[in-house]
C-alpha positions in Angstrom: 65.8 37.3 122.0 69.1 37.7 120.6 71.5 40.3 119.1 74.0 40.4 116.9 76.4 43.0 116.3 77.2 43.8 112.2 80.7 45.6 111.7 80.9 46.7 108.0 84.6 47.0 107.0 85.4 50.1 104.8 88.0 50.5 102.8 89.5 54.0 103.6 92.8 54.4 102.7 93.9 57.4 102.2 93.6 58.8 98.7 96.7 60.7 96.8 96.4 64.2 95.9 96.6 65.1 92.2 98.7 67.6 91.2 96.1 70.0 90.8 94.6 69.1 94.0 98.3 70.0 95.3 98.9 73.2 93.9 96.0 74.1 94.8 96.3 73.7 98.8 100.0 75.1 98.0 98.1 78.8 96.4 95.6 78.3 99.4 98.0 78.4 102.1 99.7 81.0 100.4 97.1 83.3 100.0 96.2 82.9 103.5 100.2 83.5 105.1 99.7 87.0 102.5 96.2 88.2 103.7 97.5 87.6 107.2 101.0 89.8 106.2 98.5 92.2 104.5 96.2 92.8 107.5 99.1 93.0 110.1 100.7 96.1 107.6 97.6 97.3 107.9 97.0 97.3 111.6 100.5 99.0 111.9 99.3 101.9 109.8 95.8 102.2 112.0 98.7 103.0 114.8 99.3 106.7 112.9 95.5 107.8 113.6 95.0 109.5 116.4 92.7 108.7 119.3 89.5 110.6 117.8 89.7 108.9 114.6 90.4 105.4 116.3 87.5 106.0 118.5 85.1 106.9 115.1 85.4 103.3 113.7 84.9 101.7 117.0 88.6 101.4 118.1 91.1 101.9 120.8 95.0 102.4 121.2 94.6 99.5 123.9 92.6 97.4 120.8 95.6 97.9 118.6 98.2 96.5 121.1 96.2 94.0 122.5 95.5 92.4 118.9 99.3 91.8 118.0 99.7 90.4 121.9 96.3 88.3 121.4 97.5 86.6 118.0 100.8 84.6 117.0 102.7 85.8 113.9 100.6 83.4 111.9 97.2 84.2 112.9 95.0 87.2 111.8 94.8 90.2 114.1 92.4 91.8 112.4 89.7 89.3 113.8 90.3 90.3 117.3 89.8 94.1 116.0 86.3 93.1 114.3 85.2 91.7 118.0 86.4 94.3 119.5 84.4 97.1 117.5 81.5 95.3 117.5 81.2 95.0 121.1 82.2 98.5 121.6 79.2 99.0 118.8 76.8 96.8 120.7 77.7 98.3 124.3 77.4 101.9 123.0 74.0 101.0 121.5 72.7 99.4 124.8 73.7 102.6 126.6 71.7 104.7 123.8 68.7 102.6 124.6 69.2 102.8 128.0 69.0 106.8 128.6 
């Protein structure tokens, strides 16, 4: 018995982007760079609460710091905050269960 191997050549050149398709990725990027501007300006104002009020919504000094060392200039700190509330969440809920 015999096989033969079939190799079915695509055409896949890269396609242009329209205009539209363009200025589109242009406003996406943008809006991204802002959110992630927005969110940092944010984080620096969660550094005015004080330690009770961090700890209410799940949050430490140490969580603030470690978010702006964790993430470039470029990437969202606000990420490493969510992860860090919700396991604080989680592990304060196992411990509730626990007792």
């Amino acid at each position: 018995m015999r096989t033969t191997d079939r190799i079915l050549e695509l055409d896949c050149s890269q396609t242009t982007l329209t205009f539209s398709q363009r200025l589109a990725n242009g406003f996406a990027t943008l809006s991204s760079v802002l959110r992630v501007f927005r969110n940092r300006m944010e984080i620096n104002r969660l550094h005015e609460l004080d330690d009770k009020q961090l700890k209410d919504i799940g949050l430490s000094r140490a969580d603030l710091t470690s978010a702006f060392l964790a993430s470039t200039f470029f990437e969202d700190p606000s990420e490493h905050l969510t992860r860090s509330a919700h396991n604080r969440g989680r592990k304060s809920l196992f411990r509730s269960r626990k007792d």
